[in-house]
N, C-alpha and C positions, 0 to 999 in steps of 0.2 A: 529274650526280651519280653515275652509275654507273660513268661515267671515271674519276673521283675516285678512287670505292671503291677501282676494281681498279688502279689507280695506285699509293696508298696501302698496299695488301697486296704488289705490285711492290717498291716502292721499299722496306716494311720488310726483304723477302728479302733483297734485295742488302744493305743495310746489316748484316745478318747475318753472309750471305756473306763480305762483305769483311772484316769486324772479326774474326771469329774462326775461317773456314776456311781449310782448304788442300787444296789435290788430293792425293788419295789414292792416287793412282794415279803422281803426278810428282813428289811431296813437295816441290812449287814453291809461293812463295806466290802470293796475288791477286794478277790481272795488274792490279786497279783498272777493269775493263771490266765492267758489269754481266751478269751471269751470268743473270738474268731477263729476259724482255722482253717486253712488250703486244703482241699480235698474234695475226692469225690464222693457226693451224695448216694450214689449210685451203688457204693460200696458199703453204704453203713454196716450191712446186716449179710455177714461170708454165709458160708453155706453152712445150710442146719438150721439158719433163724438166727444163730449168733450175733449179735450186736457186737461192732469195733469198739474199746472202750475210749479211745483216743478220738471219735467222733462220735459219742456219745456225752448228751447234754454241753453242746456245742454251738454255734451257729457255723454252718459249713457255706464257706464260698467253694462255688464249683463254674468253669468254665464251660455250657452247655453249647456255645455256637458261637462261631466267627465270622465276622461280615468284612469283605474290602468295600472301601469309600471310594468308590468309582468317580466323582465328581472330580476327584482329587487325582485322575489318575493322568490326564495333561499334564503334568508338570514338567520343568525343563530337565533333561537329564543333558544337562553336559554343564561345563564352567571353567574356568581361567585358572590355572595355577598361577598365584603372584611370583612366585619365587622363578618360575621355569618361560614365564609367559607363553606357555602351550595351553589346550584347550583339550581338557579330562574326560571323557566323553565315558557313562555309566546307565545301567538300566534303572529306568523311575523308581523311584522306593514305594514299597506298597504301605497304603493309609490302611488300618485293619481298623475295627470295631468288634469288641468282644463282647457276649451275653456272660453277665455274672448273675449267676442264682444264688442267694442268701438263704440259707434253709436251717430251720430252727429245731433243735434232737433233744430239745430240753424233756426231762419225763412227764410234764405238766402242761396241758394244753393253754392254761393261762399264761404259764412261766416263756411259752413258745411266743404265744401271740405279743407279748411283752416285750419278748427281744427282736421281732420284726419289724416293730412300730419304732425300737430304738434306732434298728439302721436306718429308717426312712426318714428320720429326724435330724441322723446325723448328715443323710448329704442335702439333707433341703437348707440345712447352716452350713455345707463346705462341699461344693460340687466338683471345682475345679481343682488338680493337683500339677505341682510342675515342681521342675528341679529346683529350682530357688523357693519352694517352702515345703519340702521335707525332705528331714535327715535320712539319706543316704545311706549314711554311716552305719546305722541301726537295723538297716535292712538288707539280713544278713540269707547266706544259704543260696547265692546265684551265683555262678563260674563269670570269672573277667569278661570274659567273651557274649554275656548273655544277659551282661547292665545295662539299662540306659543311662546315660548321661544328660542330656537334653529332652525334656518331652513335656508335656500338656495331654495331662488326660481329662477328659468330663466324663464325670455321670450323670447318665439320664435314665428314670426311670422308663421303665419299659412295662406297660400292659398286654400280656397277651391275652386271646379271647378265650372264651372257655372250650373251644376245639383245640387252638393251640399247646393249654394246659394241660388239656387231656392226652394228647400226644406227646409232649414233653416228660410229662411224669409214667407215660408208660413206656416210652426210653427208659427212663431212670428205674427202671425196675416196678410198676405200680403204686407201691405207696406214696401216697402224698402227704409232705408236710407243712407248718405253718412256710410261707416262704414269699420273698419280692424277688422280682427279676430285674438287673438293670444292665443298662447298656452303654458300657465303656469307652467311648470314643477319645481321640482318633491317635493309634499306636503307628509311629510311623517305620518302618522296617527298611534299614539295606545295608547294604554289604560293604562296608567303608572303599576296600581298595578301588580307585576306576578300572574298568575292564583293557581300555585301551586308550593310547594319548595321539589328540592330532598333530596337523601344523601348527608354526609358531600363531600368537595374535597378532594381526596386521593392526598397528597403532599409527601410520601415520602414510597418506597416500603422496608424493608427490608429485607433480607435474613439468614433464620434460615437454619443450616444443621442439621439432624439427624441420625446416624448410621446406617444401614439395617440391620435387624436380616436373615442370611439366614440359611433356614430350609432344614434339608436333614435325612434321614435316617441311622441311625446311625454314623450322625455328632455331 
């Protein structure tokens, strides 16, 4: 599911991209070659110094950190089968938040700064993503089991301070590139089947009266 998500925010970029930018810099249109791509930053550069060329002059989405929504973690785990009238009883689904890093591999530090400033423009016009407004269909490369079906995702951009950055990127192996951080809310995760089924649902109490015998001595 978390492939999914970050698939899904992938593939709307480029759809983006291709439909209504152009380099700014070339005044050429879309070469039709996805300008986004899933992956790790971390990786760009194998061993030797070698640059990957499939994540080169790219902008690389990379999943850097995953946060649970704990506010959210009350929720009710149980409910009514209509069909069985028993009561499904299942572990809360966990609410995730994922950090996505946008990182720009362009050979040109203008060309870099250019497509960072393009992400940040594209979610300040479209933040919110759910199953009723993007094709599915198109967002390919995830096993059955590891689609969402229903979901609302936001982005929010995320600042971190310059400790954080600094830490972050020496995770990522030292170099640092042009790059925005955001933060993906709220992925909701569980396991469809219920674990176990109660009793039936009690729909309707009635009330019986019964006479009192009182007992007394020489009554």
């Amino acid at each position: 599911m978390i492939l999914h998500a970050v698939k899904i925010i992938v593939h709307e970029l480029n759809a983006h991209f291709e439909n209504v930018l152009t380099d700014p810099l070339t005044s050429s249109p879309p070469t039709g070659e996805d300008q986004v791509e899933l992956g790790n930053i971390a990786l760009l550069e194998g061993n030797g110094g070698t640059v990957k060329p499939e994540l080169q002059n790219k902008i690389i989405a990379t999943v850097v950190n995953m946060r649970e929504e704990k506010t959210l973690k009350n929720t009710p785990h149980f409910r009514v089968n209509e069909a069985s009238l028993r009561t499904e009883y299942f572990n809360p689904p966990i609410f995730l938040n994922s950090f996505l890093l946008f990182s720009a591999t362009s050979g040109t530090y203008d060309k870099a700064l250019s497509e960072i400033s393009r992400i940040i423009r594209f979610f300040q016009f479209r933040s919110v993503f759910t199953h009723d407004t993007v094709n599915l269909a198109a967002v390919t490369g995830v096993p059955a089991y590891d689609r969402l079906e229903e979901f609302k995702l936001i982005m929010e951009l995320y600042s971190p301070s310059f400790e954080e950055l600094n830490h972050l990127w020496g995770t990522l192996g030292g170099k640092q590139y042009p790059s925005v951080l955001y933060l993906m809310r709220l992925l909701e995760l569980r396991h469809v089947p219920p674990q176990y089924e109660g009793g039936g649902v009690i729909e309707e109490i009635q009330r019986h009266y019964q006479p009192l015998t009182t007992y007394g001595s020489g009554n």
